[in-house]
Backbone as CSV, one residue per row, in Angstrom:
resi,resn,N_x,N_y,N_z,CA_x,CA_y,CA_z,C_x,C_y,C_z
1,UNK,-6.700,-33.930,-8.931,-7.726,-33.020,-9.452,-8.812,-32.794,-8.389
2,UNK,-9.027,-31.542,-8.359,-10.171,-31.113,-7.254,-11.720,-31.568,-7.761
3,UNK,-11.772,-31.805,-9.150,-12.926,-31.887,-9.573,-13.924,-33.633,-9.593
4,UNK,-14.784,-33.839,-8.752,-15.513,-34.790,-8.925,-15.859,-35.527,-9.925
5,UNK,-15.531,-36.987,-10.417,-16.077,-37.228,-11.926,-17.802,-37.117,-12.031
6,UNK,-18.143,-37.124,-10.275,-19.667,-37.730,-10.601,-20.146,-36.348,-10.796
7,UNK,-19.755,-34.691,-10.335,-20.249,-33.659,-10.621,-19.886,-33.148,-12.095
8,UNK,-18.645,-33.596,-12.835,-18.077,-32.942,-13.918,-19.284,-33.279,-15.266
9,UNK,-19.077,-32.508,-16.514,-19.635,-32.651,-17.522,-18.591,-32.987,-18.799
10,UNK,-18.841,-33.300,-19.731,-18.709,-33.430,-20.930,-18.012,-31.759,-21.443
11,UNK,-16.984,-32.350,-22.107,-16.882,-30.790,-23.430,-15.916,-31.790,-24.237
12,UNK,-16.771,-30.989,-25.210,-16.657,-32.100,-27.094,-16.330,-31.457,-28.010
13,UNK,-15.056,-31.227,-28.652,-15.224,-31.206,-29.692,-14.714,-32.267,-30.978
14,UNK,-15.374,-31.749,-31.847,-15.493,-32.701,-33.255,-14.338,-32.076,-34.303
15,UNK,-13.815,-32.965,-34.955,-12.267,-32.332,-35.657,-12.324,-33.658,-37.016
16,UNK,-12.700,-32.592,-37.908,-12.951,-33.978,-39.409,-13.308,-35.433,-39.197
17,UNK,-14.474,-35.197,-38.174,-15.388,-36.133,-38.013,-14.624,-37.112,-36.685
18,UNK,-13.609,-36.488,-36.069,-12.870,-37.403,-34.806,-13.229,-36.574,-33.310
19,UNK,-13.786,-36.862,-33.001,-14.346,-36.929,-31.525,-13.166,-36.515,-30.424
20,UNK,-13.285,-35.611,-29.831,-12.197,-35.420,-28.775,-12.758,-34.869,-27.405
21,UNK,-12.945,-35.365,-25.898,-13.818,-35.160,-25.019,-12.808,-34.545,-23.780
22,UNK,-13.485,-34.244,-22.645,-12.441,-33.785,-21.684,-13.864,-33.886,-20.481
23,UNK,-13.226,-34.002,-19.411,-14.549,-34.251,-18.105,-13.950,-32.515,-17.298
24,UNK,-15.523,-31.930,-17.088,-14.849,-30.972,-16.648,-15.975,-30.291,-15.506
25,UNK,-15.691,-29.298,-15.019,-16.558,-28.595,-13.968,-17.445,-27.763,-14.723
26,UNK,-18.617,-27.864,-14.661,-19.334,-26.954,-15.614,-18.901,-25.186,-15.519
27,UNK,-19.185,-24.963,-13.953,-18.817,-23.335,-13.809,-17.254,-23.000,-14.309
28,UNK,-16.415,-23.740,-14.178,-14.983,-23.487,-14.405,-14.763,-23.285,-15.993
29,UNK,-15.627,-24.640,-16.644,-15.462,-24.676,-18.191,-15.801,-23.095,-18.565
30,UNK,-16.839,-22.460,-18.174,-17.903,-21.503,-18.468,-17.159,-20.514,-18.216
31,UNK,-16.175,-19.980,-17.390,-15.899,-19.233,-17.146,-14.492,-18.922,-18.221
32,UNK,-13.821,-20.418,-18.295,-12.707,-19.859,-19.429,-13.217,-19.948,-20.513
33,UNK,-14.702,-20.327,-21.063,-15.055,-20.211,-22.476,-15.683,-18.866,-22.871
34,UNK,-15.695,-17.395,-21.532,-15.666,-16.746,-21.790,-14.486,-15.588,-21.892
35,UNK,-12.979,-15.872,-21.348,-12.357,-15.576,-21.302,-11.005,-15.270,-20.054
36,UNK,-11.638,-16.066,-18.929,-11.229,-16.194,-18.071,-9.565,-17.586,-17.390
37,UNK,-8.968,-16.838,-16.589,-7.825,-17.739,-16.303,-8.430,-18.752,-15.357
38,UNK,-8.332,-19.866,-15.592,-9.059,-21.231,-14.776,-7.566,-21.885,-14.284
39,UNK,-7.071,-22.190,-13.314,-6.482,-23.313,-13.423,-7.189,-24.347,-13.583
40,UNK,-5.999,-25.512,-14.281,-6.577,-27.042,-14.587,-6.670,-27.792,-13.571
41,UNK,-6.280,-27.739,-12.223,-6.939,-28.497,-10.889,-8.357,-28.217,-10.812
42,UNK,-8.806,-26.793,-11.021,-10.165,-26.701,-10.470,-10.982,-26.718,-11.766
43,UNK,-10.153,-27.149,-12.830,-11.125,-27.565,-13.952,-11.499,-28.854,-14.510
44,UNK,-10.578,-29.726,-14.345,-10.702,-31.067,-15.010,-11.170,-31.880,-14.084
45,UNK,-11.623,-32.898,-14.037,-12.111,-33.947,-12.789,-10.792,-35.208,-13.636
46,UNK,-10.048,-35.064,-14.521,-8.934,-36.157,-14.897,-8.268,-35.572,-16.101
47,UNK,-7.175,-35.593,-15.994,-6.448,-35.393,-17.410,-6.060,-35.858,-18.115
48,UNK,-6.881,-36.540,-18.637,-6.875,-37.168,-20.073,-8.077,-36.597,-20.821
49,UNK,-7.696,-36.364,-21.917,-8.237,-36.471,-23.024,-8.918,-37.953,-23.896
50,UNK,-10.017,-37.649,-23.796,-10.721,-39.589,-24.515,-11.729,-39.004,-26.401
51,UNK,-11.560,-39.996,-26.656,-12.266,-40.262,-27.836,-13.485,-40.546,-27.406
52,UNK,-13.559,-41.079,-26.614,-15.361,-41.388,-25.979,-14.972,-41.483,-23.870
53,UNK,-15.727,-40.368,-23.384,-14.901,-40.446,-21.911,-16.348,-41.859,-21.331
54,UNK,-17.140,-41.697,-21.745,-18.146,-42.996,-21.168,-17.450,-43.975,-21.183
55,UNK,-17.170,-44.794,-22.462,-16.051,-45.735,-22.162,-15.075,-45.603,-21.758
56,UNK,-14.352,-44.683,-21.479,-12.757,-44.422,-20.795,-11.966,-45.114,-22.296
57,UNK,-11.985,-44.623,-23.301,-11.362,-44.618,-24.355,-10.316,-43.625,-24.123
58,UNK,-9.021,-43.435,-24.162,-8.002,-42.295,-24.290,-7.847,-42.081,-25.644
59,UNK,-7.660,-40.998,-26.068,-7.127,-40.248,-27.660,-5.945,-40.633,-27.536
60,UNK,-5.343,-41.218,-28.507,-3.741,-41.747,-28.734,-2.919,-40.339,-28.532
61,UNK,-1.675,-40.441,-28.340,-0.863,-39.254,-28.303,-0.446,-38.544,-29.986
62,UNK,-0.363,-39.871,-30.594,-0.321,-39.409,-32.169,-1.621,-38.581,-32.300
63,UNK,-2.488,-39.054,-32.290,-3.486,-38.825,-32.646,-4.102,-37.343,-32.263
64,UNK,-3.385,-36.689,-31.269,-3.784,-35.842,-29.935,-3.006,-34.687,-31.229
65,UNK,-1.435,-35.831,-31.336,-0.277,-34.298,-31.964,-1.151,-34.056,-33.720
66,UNK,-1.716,-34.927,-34.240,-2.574,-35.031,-35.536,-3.195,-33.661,-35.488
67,UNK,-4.053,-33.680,-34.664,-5.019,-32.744,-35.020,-5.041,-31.655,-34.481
68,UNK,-4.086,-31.726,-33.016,-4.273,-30.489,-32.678,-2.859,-29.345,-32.614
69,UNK,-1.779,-30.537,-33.175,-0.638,-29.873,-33.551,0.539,-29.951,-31.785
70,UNK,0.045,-30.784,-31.109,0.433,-30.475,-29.676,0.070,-31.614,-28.729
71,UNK,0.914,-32.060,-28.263,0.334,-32.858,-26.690,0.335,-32.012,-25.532
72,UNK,0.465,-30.890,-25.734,0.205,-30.133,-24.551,-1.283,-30.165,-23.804
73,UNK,-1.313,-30.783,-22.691,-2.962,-30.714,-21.938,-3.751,-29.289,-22.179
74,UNK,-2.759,-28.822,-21.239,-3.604,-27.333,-20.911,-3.918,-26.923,-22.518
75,UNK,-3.180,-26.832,-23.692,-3.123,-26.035,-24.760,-4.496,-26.862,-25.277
76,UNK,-4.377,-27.969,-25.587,-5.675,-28.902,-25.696,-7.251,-28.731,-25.280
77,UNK,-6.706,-28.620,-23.651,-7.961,-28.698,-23.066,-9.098,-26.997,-23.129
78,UNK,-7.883,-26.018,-23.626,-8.195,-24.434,-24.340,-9.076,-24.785,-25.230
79,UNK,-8.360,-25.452,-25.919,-9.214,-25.280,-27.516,-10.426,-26.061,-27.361
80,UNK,-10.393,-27.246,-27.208,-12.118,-28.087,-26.824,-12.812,-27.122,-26.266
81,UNK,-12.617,-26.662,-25.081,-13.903,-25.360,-24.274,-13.474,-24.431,-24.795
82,UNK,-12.942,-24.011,-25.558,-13.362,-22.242,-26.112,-14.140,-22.815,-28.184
83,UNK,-13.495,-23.822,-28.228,-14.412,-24.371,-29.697,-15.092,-25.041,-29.889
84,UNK,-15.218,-26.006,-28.990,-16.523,-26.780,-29.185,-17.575,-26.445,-27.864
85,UNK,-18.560,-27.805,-27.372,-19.384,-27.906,-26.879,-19.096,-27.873,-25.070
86,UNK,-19.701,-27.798,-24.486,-19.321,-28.152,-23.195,-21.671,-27.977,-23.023
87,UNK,-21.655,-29.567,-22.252,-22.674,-30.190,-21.915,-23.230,-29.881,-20.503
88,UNK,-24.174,-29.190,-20.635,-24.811,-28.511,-19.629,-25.638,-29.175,-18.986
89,UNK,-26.156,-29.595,-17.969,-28.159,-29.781,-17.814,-28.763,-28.710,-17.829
90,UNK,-29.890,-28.680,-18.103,-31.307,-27.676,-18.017,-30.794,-26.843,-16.839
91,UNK,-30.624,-27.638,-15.806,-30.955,-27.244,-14.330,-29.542,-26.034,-14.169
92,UNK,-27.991,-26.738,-14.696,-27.043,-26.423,-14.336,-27.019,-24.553,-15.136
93,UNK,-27.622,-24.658,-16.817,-27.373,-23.368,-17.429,-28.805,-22.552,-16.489
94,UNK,-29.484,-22.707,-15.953,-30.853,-22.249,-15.399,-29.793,-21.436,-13.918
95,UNK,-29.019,-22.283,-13.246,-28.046,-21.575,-12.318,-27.153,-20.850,-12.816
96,UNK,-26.320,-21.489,-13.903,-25.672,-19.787,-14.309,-25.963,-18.744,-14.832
97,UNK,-27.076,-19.155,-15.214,-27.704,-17.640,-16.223,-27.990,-17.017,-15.078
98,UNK,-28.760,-17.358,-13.848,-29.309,-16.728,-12.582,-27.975,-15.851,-12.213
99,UNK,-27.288,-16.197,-11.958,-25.797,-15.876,-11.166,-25.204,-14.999,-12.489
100,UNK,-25.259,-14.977,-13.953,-24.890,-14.232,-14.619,-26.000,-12.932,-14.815
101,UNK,-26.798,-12.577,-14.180,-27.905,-11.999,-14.140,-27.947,-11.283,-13.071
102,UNK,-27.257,-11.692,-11.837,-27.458,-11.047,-10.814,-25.544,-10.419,-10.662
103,UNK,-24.780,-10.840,-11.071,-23.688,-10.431,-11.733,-23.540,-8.896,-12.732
104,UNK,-24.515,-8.748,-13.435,-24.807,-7.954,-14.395,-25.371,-6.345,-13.619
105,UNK,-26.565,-6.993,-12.690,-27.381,-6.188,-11.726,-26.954,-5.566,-10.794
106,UNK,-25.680,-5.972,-10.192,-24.789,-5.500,-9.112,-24.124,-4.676,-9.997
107,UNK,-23.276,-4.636,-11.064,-22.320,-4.282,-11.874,-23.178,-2.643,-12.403
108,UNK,-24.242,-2.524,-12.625,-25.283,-1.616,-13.353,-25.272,-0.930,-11.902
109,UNK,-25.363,-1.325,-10.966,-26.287,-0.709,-9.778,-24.999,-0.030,-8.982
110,UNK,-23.909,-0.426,-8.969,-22.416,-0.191,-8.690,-22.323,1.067,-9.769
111,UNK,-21.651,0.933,-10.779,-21.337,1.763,-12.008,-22.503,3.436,-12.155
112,UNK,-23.937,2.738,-12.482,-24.654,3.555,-12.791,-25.514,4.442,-11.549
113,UNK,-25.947,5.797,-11.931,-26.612,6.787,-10.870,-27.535,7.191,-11.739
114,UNK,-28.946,7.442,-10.774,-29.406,8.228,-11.022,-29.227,9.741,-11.259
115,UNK,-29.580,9.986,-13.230,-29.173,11.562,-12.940,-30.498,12.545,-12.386
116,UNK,-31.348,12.243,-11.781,-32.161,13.230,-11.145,-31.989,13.626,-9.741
117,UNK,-31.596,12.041,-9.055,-30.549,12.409,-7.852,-29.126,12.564,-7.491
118,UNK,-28.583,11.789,-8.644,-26.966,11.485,-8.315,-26.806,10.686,-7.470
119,UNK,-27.733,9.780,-7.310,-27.582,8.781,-6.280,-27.869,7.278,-7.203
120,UNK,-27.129,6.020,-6.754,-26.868,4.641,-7.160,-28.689,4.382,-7.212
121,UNK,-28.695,3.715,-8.503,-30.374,2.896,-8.037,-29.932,1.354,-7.601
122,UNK,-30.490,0.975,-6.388,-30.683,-0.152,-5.747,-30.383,-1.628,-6.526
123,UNK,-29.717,-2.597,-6.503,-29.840,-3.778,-7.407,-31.456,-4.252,-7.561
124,UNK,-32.005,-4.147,-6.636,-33.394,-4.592,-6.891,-34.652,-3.724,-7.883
125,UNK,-34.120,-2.529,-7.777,-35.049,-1.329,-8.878,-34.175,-1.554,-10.083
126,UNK,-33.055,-2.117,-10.091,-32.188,-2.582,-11.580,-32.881,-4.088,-11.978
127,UNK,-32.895,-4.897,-11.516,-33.977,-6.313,-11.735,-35.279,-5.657,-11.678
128,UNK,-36.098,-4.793,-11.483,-37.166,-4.576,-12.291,-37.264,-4.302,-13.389
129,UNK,-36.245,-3.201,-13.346,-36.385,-2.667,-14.637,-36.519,-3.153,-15.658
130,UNK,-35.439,-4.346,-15.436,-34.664,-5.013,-16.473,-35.534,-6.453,-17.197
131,UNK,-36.792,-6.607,-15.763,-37.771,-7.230,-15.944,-38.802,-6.818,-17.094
132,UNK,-39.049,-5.268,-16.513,-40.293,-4.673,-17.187,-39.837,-3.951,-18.782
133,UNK,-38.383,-4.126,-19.168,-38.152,-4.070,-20.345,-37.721,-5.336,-21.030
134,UNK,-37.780,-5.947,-20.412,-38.031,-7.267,-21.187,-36.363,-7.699,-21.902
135,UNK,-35.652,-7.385,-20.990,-34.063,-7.594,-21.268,-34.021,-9.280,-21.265
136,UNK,-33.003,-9.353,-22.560,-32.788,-10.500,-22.529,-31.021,-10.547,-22.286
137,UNK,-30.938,-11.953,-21.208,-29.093,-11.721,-20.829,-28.433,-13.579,-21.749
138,UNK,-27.863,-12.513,-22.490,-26.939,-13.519,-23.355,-25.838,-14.679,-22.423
139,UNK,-26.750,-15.789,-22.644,-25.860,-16.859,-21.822,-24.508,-17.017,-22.232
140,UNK,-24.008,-17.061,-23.427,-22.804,-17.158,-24.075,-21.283,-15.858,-24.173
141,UNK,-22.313,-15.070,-23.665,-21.502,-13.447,-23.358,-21.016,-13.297,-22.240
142,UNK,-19.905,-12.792,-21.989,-19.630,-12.524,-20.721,-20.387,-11.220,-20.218
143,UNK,-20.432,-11.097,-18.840,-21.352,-9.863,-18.667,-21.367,-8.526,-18.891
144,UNK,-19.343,-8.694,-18.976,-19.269,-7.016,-19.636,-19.685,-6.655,-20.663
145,UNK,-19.628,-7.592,-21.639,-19.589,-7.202,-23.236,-21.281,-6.521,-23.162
146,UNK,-22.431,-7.025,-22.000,-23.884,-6.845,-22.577,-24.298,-5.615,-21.696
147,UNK,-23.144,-5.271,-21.156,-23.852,-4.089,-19.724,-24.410,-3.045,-21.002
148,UNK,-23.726,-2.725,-21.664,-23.616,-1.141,-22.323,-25.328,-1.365,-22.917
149,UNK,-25.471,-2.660,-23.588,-26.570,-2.696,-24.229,-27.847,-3.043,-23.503
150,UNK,-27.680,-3.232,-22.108,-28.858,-3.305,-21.462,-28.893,-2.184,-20.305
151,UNK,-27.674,-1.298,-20.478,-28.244,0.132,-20.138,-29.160,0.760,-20.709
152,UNK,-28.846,0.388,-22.108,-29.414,1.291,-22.728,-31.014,0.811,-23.016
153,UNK,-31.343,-0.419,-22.806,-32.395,-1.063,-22.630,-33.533,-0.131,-21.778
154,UNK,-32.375,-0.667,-20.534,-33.786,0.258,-19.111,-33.871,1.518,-19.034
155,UNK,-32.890,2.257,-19.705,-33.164,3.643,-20.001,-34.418,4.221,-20.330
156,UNK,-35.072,3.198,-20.754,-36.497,3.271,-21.172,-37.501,3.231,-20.159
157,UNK,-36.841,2.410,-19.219,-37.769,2.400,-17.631,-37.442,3.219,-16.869
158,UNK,-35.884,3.532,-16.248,-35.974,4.619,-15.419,-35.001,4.924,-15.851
159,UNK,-34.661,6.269,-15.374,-33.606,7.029,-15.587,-31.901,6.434,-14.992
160,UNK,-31.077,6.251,-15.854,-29.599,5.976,-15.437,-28.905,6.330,-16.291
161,UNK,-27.234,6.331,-16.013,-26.447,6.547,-17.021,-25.379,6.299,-15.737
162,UNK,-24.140,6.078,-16.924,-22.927,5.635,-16.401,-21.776,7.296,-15.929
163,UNK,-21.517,7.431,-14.710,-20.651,8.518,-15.013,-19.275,7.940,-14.045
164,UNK,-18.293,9.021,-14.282,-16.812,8.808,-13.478,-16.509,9.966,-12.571
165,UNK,-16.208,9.353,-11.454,-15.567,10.612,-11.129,-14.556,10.438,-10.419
166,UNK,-13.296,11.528,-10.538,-12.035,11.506,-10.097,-12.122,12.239,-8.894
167,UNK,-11.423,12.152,-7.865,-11.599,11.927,-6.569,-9.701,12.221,-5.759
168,UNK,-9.675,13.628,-5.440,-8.442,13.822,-4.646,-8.524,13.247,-3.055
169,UNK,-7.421,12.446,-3.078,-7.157,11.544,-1.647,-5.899,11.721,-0.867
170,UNK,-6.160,12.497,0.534,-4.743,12.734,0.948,-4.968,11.460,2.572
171,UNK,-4.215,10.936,2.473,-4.173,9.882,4.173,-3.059,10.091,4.516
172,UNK,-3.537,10.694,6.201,-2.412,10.849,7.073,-1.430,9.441,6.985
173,UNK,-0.078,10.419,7.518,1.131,9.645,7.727,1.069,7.926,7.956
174,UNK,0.013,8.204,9.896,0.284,6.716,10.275,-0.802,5.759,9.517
175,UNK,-1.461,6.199,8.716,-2.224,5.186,7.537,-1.830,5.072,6.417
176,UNK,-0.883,5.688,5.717,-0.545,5.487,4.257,-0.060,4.239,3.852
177,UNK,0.443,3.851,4.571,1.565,2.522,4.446,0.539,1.225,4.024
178,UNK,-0.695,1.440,4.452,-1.966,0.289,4.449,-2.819,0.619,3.510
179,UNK,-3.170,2.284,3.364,-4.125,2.632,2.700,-4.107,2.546,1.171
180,UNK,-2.418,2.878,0.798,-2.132,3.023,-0.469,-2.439,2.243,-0.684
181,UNK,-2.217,0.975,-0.884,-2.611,-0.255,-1.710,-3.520,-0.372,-1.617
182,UNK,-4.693,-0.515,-0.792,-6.085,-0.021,-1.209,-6.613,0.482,-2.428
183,UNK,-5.813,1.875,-2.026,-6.476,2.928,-2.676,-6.438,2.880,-4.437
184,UNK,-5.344,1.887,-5.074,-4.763,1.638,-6.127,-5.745,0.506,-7.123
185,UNK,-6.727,-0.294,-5.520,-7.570,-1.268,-6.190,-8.977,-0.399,-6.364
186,UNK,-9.123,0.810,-5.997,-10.451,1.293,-6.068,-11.057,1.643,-7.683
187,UNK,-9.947,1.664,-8.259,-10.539,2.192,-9.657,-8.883,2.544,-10.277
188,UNK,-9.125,3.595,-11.573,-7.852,3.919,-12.031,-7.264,4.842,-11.299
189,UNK,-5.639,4.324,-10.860,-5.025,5.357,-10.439,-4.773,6.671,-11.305
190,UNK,-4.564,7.955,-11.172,-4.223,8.202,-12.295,-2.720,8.807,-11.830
191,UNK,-2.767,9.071,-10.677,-0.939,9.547,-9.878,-1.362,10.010,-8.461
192,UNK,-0.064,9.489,-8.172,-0.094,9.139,-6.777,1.204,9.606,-6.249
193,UNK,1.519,10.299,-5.044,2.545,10.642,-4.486,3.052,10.865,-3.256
194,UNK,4.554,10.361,-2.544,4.375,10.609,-0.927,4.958,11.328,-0.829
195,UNK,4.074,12.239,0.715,4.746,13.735,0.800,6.102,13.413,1.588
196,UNK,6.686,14.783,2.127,7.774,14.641,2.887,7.347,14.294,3.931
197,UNK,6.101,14.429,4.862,5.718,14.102,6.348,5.271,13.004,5.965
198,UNK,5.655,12.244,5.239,4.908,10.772,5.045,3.430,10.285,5.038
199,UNK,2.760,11.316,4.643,1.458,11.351,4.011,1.371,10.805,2.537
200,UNK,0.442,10.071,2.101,-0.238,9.571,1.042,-1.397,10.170,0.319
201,UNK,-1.331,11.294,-1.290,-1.647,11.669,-1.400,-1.859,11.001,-3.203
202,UNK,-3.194,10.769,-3.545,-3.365,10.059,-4.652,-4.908,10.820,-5.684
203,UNK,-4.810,10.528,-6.700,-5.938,10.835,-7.744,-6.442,9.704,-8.379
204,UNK,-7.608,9.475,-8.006,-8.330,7.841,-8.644,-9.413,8.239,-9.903
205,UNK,-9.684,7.630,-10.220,-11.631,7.538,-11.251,-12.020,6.393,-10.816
206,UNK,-13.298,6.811,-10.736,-14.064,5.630,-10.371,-15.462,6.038,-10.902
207,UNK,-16.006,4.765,-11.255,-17.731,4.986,-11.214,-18.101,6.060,-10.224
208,UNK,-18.824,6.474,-11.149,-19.668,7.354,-9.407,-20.602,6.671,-8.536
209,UNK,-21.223,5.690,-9.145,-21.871,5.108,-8.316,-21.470,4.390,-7.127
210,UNK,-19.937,4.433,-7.077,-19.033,3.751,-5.734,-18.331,4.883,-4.863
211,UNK,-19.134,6.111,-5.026,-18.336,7.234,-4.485,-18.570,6.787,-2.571
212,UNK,-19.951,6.077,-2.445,-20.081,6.088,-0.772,-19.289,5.056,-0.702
213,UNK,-19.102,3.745,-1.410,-18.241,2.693,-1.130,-16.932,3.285,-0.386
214,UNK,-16.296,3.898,-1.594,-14.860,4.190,-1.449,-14.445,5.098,-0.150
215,UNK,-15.985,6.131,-0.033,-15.283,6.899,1.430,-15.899,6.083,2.152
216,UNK,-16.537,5.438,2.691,-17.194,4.440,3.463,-15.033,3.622,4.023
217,UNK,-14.782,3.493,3.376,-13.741,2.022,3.522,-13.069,3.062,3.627
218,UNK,-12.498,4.251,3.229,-11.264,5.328,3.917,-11.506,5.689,5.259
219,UNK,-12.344,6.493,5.248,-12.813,6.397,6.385,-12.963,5.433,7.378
220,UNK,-13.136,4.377,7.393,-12.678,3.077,7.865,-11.247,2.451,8.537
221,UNK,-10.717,3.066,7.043,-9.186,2.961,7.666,-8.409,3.775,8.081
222,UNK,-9.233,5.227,8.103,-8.225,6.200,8.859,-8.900,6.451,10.043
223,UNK,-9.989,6.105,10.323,-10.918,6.665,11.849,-11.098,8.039,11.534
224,UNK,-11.970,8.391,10.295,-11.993,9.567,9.526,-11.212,10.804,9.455
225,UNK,-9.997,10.093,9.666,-8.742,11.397,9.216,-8.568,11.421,7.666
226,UNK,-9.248,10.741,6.487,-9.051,10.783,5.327,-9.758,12.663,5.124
227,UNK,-8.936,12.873,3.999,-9.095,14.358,3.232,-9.649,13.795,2.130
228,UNK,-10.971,14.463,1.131,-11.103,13.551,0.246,-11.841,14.753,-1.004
229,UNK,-11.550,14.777,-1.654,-12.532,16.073,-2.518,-12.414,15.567,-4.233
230,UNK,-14.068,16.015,-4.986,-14.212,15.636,-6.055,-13.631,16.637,-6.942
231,UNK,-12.790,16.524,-7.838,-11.612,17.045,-9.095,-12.496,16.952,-10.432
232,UNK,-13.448,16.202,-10.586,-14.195,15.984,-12.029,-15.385,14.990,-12.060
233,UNK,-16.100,15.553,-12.660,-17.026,14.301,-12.940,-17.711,14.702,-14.275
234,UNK,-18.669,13.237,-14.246,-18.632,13.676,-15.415,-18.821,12.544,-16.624
């Protein structure tokens, strides 16, 4: 196990009054108790399951198949961090909320434009905003679920909104072979096709607020032989 016992925490849950514990990485727990794939190397600091992990008590295997229907670890170690507790310090939820906060701020500042310019507002004019409306960021939420509702928050401070735009992409011959796959992670493909001269010619959506990203990095990879023109927005 990659995980330290002396850095790991506690996650508890309680099952008709029987105690079931697991030692774990706080950020790792946190991340699959919001919905995320963790492997169990970079989550557990030991695999066992205890009735009390201070004493190094182990949960019997009967006892394991009793209640939770399974000796399966991984299936086990699911259900404790997505149903019960997982034991934080002050200090440790004070760092992820920070990092889930500035997570949120990039994501708003990426996605959303100003509609008076059509231009991205800054992550740092998004942390004001978000200051001076008095946004509160749900520790227990993952960050997508709260974007929509703390757009609509700072809407009140400055002007934003979320738009898309689809984006025709043709890359010469001797770049297609590299670019395509790129071009497939930028957002939704929506079709894509190679010509007969072996050109790469594709239709994406994307936030608009990543429109300089995306030609920024084509351009990049073609030594600005990319063709590139907006189809919709909106």
């Amino acid at each position: 196990m990659s995980v330290s016992i002396e850095k790991s925490v506690i996650a508890r849950l309680i099952k008709s009054g029987e105690k079931f514990e697991i030692l774990v990485d706080p950020e790792k727990a946190m991340e699959m108790r919001t919905g995320k794939t963790v492997d169990m190397e970079d989550l557990l600091a030991t695999p066992e399951v205890f009735e009390d992990s201070k004493k190094g008590l182990r949960a019997s295997a009967e006892k394991l198949n009793k209640f939770f229907g399974t000796n399966d670890l991984e299936t086990i170690v699911k259900k404790i961090i997505k149903e019960g507790e997982v034991q934080l310090t002050t200090e440790q939820r004070k760092h992820m909320l920070e990092e889930k906060i500035k997570n949120i701020v990039s994501t708003i500042s990426r996605r959303g434009i100003n509609p008076q310019t059509n231009t991205p507002h800054p992550p740092d004019r998004i942390m004001r905003a978000m200051e001076q409306a008095k946004v509160r960021v749900d520790f227990d939420k993952p960050p997508e679920e709260q974007i929509d509702r703390i757009v609509k928050e700072i809407q009140h401070v400055i002007p934003i909104k979320f738009e898309k735009v689809q984006i025709a992409i043709r890359i010469p011959p001797q770049f297609a072979g590299r670019a395509s796959s790129t071009i497939r992670n930028f957002g939704t493909l929506i079709k894509e096709e190679w010509k007969g001269d072996g050109s790469y010619v594709a239709l994406i959506e994307i936030p608009a607020g990543l429109q300089q990203d995306v030609y920024d990095k084509l351009n990049s990879m073609t030594h600005g032989q990319v063709e590139t023109k907006i189809v919709k927005s909106g």
